[in-house]
C-alpha positions as CSV (number, residue, x, y, z in Angstrom):
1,X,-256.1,40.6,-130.4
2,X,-256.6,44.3,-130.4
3,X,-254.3,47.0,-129.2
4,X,-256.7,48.1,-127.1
5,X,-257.5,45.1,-125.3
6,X,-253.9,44.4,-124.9
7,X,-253.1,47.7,-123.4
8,X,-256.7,46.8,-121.0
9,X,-255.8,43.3,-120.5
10,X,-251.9,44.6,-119.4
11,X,-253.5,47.7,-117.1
12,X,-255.6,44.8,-115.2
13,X,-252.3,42.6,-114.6
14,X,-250.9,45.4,-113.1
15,X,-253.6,46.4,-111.4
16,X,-253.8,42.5,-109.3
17,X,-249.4,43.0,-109.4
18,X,-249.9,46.1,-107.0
19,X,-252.7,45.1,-105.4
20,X,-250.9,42.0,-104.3
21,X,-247.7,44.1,-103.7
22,X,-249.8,46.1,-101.2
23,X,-251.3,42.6,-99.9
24,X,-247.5,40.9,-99.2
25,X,-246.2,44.4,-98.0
26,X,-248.7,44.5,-95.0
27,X,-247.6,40.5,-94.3
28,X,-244.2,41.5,-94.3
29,X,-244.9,44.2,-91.7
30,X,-246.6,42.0,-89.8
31,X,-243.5,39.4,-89.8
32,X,-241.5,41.9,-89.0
33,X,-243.3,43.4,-86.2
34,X,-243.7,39.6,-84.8
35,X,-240.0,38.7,-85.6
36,X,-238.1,41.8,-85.6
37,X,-234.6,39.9,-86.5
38,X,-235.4,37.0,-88.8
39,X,-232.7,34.7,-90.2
40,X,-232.8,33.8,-93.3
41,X,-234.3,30.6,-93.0
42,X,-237.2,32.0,-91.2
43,X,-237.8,34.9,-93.9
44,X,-237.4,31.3,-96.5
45,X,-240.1,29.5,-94.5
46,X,-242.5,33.2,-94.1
47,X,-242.3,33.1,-98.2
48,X,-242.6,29.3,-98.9
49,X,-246.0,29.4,-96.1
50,X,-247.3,32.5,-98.1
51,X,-246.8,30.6,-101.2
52,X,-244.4,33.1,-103.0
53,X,-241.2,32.6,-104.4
54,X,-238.4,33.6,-101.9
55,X,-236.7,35.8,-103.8
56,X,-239.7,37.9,-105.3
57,X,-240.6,38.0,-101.8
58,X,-236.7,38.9,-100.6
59,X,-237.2,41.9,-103.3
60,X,-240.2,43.2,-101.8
61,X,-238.4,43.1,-98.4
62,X,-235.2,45.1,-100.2
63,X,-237.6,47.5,-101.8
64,X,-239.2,48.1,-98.5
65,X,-236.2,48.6,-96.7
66,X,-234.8,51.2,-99.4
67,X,-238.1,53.4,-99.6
68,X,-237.6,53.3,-95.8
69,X,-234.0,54.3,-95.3
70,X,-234.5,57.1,-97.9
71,X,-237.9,58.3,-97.0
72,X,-237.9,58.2,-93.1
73,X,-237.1,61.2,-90.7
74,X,-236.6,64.7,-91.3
75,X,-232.6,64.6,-91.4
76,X,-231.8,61.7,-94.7
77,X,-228.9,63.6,-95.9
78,X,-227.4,64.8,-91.7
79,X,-225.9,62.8,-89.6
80,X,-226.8,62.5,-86.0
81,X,-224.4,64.3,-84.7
82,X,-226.2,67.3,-85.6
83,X,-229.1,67.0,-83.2
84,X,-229.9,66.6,-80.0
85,X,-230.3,63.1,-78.7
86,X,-234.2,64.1,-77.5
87,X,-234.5,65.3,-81.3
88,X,-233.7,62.2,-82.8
89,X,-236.5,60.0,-80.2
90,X,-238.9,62.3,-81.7
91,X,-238.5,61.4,-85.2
Protein backbone atom coordinates (compact mmCIF):
# COMPACT_ATOMS: atom_id res chain seq x y z
CA UNK A 1 0.00 0.00 0.00
CA UNK A 2 1.03 3.45 -0.90
CA UNK A 3 2.12 6.28 1.31
CA UNK A 4 -0.31 8.17 -0.02
CA UNK A 5 -3.23 6.17 0.49
CA UNK A 6 -2.15 5.46 3.90
CA UNK A 7 -1.81 9.04 4.79
CA UNK A 8 -5.74 9.36 2.79
CA UNK A 9 -6.91 6.25 4.34
CA UNK A 10 -5.62 7.66 8.07
CA UNK A 11 -7.10 11.52 7.28
CA UNK A 12 -10.64 9.64 6.64
CA UNK A 13 -10.37 7.67 10.10
CA UNK A 14 -9.97 10.77 11.68
CA UNK A 15 -12.28 12.42 9.90
CA UNK A 16 -15.42 9.64 11.15
CA UNK A 17 -13.13 9.84 14.99
CA UNK A 18 -14.26 13.66 15.22
CA UNK A 19 -17.23 13.44 13.53
CA UNK A 20 -18.35 10.92 16.04
CA UNK A 21 -16.65 12.96 18.82
CA UNK A 22 -18.90 15.83 17.82
CA UNK A 23 -21.86 13.14 17.57
CA UNK A 24 -21.30 11.68 21.41
CA UNK A 25 -20.51 15.31 22.63
CA UNK A 26 -24.02 16.62 21.77
CA UNK A 27 -25.44 13.17 23.58
CA UNK A 28 -23.55 13.94 26.42
CA UNK A 29 -25.04 17.42 26.59
CA UNK A 30 -28.17 16.24 26.31
CA UNK A 31 -27.72 13.64 29.35
CA UNK A 32 -26.50 16.17 31.15
CA UNK A 33 -29.06 18.64 30.56
CA UNK A 34 -31.71 15.76 31.36
CA UNK A 35 -29.66 14.42 34.42
CA UNK A 36 -27.69 17.23 35.72
CA UNK A 37 -26.04 14.96 38.68
CA UNK A 38 -25.63 11.43 37.30
CA UNK A 39 -24.01 8.61 39.38
CA UNK A 40 -21.88 6.71 38.03
CA UNK A 41 -23.90 3.89 37.25
CA UNK A 42 -26.21 5.99 35.36
CA UNK A 43 -23.27 7.73 33.22
CA UNK A 44 -22.22 3.36 32.93
CA UNK A 45 -25.74 2.57 31.66
CA UNK A 46 -25.89 6.24 29.22
CA UNK A 47 -22.51 4.60 27.59
CA UNK A 48 -23.42 0.78 27.50
CA UNK A 49 -27.19 2.13 25.72
CA UNK A 50 -25.10 4.35 23.29
CA UNK A 51 -23.03 1.37 22.55
CA UNK A 52 -19.57 2.91 23.59
CA UNK A 53 -17.07 1.75 25.90
CA UNK A 54 -17.50 3.49 29.36
CA UNK A 55 -14.43 4.69 29.65
CA UNK A 56 -13.83 6.20 26.08
CA UNK A 57 -17.07 7.71 26.86
CA UNK A 58 -15.91 8.82 30.64
CA UNK A 59 -12.89 10.55 28.62
CA UNK A 60 -15.07 12.48 26.45
CA UNK A 61 -16.97 13.60 29.54
CA UNK A 62 -13.35 14.65 31.35
CA UNK A 63 -12.31 16.34 28.15
CA UNK A 64 -15.50 18.24 28.09
CA UNK A 65 -15.41 19.27 31.52
CA UNK A 66 -11.67 20.57 31.16
CA UNK A 67 -12.23 22.69 27.94
CA UNK A 68 -15.17 23.95 30.01
CA UNK A 69 -13.57 24.91 33.28
CA UNK A 70 -10.60 26.60 31.35
CA UNK A 71 -12.53 28.15 28.52
CA UNK A 72 -15.72 29.48 30.24
CA UNK A 73 -16.28 33.18 31.61
CA UNK A 74 -14.26 36.11 31.32
CA UNK A 75 -12.42 35.86 34.84
CA UNK A 76 -10.34 31.93 34.47
CA UNK A 77 -7.41 33.05 36.29
CA UNK A 78 -9.63 35.71 39.31
CA UNK A 79 -11.36 34.60 41.85
CA UNK A 80 -14.85 35.65 42.69
CA UNK A 81 -14.15 37.74 45.09
CA UNK A 82 -13.13 40.25 42.73
CA UNK A 83 -16.58 41.00 41.20
CA UNK A 84 -19.70 41.86 41.98
CA UNK A 85 -22.18 39.20 42.77
CA UNK A 86 -24.60 40.68 39.66
CA UNK A 87 -21.21 40.46 37.58
CA UNK A 88 -20.76 36.91 38.01
CA UNK A 89 -24.92 36.05 37.01
CA UNK A 90 -23.98 37.70 33.84
CA UNK A 91 -21.34 35.49 32.81
Amino acid sequence: MSNARLLIEGMIEQSVEEELSREIQVKIKNFFRENPEPSDDEVHAFADEMGINRHKFEEQIYAMLGHFINNVGKHNDLPDEYFDPWQLREV
